[in-house]
C-alpha positions as CSV (number, residue, x, y, z in Angstrom):
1,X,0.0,0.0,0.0
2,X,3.0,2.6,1.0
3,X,4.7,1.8,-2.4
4,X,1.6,2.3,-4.3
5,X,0.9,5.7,-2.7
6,X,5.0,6.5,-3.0
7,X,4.3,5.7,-6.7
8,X,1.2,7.8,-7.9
9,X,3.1,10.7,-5.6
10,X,5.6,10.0,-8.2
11,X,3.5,9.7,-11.0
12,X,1.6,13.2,-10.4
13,X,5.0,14.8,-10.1
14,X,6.0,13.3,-13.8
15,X,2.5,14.3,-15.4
16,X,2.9,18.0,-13.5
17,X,6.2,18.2,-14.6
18,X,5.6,16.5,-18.3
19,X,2.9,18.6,-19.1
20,X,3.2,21.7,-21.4
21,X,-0.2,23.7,-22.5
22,X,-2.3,20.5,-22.6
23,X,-0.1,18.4,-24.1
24,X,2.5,15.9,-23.4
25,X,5.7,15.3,-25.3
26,X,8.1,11.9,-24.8
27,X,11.1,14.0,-24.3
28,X,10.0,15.8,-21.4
29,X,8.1,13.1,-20.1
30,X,11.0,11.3,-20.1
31,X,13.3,14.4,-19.2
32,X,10.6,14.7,-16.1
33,X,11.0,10.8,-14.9
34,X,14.4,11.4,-14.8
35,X,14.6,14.4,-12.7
36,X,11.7,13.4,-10.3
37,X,13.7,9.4,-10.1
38,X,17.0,11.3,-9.1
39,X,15.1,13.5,-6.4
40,X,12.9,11.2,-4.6
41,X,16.3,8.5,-4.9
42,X,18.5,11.6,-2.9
43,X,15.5,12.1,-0.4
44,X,15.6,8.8,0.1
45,X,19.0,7.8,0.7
46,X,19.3,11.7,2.9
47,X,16.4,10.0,5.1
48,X,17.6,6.8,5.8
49,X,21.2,7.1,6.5
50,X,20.1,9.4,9.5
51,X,18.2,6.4,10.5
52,X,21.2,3.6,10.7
53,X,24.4,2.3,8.0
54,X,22.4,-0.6,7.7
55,X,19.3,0.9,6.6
56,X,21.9,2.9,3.9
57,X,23.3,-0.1,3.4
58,X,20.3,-1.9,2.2
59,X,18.8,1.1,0.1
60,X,22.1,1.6,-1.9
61,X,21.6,-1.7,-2.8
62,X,18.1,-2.0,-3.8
63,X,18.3,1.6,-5.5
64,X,21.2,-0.3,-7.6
65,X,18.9,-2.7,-8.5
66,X,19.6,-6.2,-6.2
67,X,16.9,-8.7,-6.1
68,X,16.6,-8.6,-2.7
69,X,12.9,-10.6,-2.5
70,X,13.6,-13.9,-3.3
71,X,11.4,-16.0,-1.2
72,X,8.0,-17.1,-2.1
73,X,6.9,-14.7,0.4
74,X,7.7,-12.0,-1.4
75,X,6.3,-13.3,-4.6
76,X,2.5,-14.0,-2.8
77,X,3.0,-10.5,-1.4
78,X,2.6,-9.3,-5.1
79,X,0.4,-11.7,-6.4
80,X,-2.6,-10.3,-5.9
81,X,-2.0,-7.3,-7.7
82,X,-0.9,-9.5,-10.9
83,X,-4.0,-11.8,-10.8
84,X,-6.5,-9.0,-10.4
85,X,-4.8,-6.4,-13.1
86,X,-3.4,-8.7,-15.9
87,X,-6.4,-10.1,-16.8
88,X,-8.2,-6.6,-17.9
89,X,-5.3,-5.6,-19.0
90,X,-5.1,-8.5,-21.4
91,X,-8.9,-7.8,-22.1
92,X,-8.2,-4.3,-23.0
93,X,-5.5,-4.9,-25.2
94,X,-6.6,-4.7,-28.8
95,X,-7.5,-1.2,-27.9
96,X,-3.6,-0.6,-27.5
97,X,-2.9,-0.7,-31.2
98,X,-5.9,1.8,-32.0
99,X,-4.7,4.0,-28.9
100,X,-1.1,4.1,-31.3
101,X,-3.1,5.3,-34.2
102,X,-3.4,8.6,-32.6
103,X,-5.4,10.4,-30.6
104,X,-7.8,11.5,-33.1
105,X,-7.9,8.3,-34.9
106,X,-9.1,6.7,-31.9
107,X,-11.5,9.3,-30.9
108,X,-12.9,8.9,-34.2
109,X,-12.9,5.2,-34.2
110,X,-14.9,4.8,-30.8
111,X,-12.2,4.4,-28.0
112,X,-13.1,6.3,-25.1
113,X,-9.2,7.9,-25.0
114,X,-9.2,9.2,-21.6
115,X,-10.7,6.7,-19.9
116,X,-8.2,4.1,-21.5
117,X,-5.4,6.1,-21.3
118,X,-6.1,6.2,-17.2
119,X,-6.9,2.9,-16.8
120,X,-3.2,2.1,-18.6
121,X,-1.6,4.7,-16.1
122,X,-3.4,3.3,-13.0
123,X,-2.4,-0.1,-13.9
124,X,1.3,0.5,-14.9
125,X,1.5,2.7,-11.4
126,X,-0.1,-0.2,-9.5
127,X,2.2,-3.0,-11.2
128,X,5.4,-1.0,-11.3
129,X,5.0,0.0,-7.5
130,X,4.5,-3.8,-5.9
131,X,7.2,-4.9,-8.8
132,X,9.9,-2.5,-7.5
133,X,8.8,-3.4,-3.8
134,X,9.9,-6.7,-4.3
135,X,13.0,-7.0,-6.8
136,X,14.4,-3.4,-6.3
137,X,14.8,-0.6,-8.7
138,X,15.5,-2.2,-11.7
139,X,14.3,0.3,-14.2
140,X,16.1,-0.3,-17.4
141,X,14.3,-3.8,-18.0
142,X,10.4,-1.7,-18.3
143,X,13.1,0.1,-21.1
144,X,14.5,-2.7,-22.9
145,X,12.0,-5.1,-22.8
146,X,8.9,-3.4,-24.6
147,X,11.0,-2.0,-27.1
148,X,12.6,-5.1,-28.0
149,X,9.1,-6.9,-28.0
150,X,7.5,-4.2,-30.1
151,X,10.2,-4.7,-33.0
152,X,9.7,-8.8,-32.6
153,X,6.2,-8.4,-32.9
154,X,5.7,-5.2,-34.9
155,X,2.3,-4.7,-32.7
156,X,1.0,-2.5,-29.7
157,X,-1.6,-5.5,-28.8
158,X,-1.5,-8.1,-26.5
159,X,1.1,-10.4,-27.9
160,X,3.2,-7.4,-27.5
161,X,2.7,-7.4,-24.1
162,X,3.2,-10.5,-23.8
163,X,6.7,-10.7,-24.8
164,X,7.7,-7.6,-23.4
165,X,6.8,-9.6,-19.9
166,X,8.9,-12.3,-21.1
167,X,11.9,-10.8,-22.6
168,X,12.0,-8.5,-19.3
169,X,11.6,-11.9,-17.1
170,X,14.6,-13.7,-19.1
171,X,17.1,-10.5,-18.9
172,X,16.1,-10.1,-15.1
173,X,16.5,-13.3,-14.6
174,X,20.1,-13.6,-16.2
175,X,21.3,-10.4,-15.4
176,X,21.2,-11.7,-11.7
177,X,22.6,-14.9,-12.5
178,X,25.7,-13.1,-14.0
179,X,25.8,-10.7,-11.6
180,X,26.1,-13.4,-8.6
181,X,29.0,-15.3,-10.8
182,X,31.0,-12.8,-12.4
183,X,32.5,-11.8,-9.4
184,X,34.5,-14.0,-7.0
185,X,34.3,-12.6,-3.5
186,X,30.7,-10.8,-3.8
187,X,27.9,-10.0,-6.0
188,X,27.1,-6.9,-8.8
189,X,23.6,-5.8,-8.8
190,X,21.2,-7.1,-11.3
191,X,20.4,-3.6,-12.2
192,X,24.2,-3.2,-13.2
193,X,24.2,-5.8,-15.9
194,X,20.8,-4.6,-17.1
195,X,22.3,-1.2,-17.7
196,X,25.8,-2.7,-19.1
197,X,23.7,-4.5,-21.7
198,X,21.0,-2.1,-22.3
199,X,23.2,1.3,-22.5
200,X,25.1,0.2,-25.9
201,X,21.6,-1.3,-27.3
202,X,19.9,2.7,-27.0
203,X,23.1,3.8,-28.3
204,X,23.5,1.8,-31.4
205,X,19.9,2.2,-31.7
206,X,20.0,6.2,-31.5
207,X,22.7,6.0,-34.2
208,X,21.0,3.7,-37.1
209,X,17.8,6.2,-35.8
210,X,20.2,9.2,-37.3
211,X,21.5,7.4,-40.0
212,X,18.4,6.4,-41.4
213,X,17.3,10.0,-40.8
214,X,20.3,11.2,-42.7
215,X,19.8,8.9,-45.6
């Protein structure tokens, strides 16, 4: 309940921050997430090292993104949110690839925009805040894995959904695998190896972006 509340605080900021004369652009949307993630991230690391070194401890490690809930426990805890949300989401999901048509287009085609567009942002709040509970801040992999699923599939429907959950579960998974055996005498974060491998992908994906441009 504390992380969902922590995360529509978050959220708000993001859309306050994002929004421009009624409108919303991807740059300062994203610009905006990055600000508000640093700021809430200092706050939180400023609060709890006045607390105890242990409590630091811990938070420099989840805030670098270490699987730290790893017992079923953990996994019941968010559960509930994935049984009650994925299904509707699933069931709302052809109205994704209208939604990508354009605003207008959808308007015009019978999809009630706002009203999907806030049940999307309700439900990526509510899954991203129990997710992050649990495994840590591992931010890169909600990145990677969509985009990589959108140009396997070549759709904003379900199936793209779908394989964004599994590509993100299969680079989660063996990012932490690597990052517990690639080191000797301790362990790297998964968030880390997420980074190390999704940094040069953006890059090299910015680049053939511009050159395409170019051409």
């Amino acid at each position: 309940m504390i992380a969902c509340l922590g995360s529509f605080l978050a959220a708000f900021l993001v859309y306050f921050c994002g929004k421009q004369k009624e409108k919303f652009y991807p740059n300062r949307l994203l610009l905006a997430g990055i600000a508000v993630n640093a700021g809430i991230s200092a706050l939180t690391l400023i609060g709890t090292v006045r607390i105890s070194q242990d409590s630091y401890r811990f938070v420099t490690s989840w805030l670098a993104g270490t699987i730290w809930g790893t017992t079923w426990n953990h996994v019941l805890m968010i559960f509930p949110a994935l049984l009650i949300l994925l299904p509707f989401i699933l069931f709302q999901g052809k109205s994704l690839e209208v939604i990508s048509l354009g605003d207008e287009e959808a308007i015009a085609l019978g999809v009630p925009l706002k009203k999907k567009q806030l049940f999307y942002l309700i439900s990526a709040v509510i899954l991203a805040a129990v997710s992050v509970s649990v495994a840590g801040s591992i931010s890169f992999i909600g990145l990677i894995a969509p985009h990589l699923a959108k140009n396997i599939v070549n759709r904003k429907n379900n199936h793209a959904l779908l394989m964004s959950v599994f590509i993100g579960s299969l680079l989660l998974l063996y990012s932490d695998i690597l990052g517990r055996v690639i080191l000797t005498n301790g362990e790297m974060a998964a968030g880390i190896i997420v980074s190390i491998i999704g940094a040069p992908y953006f890059i090299f994906r910015l680049l053939k972006k511009n050159q395409v441009s170019i051409n």
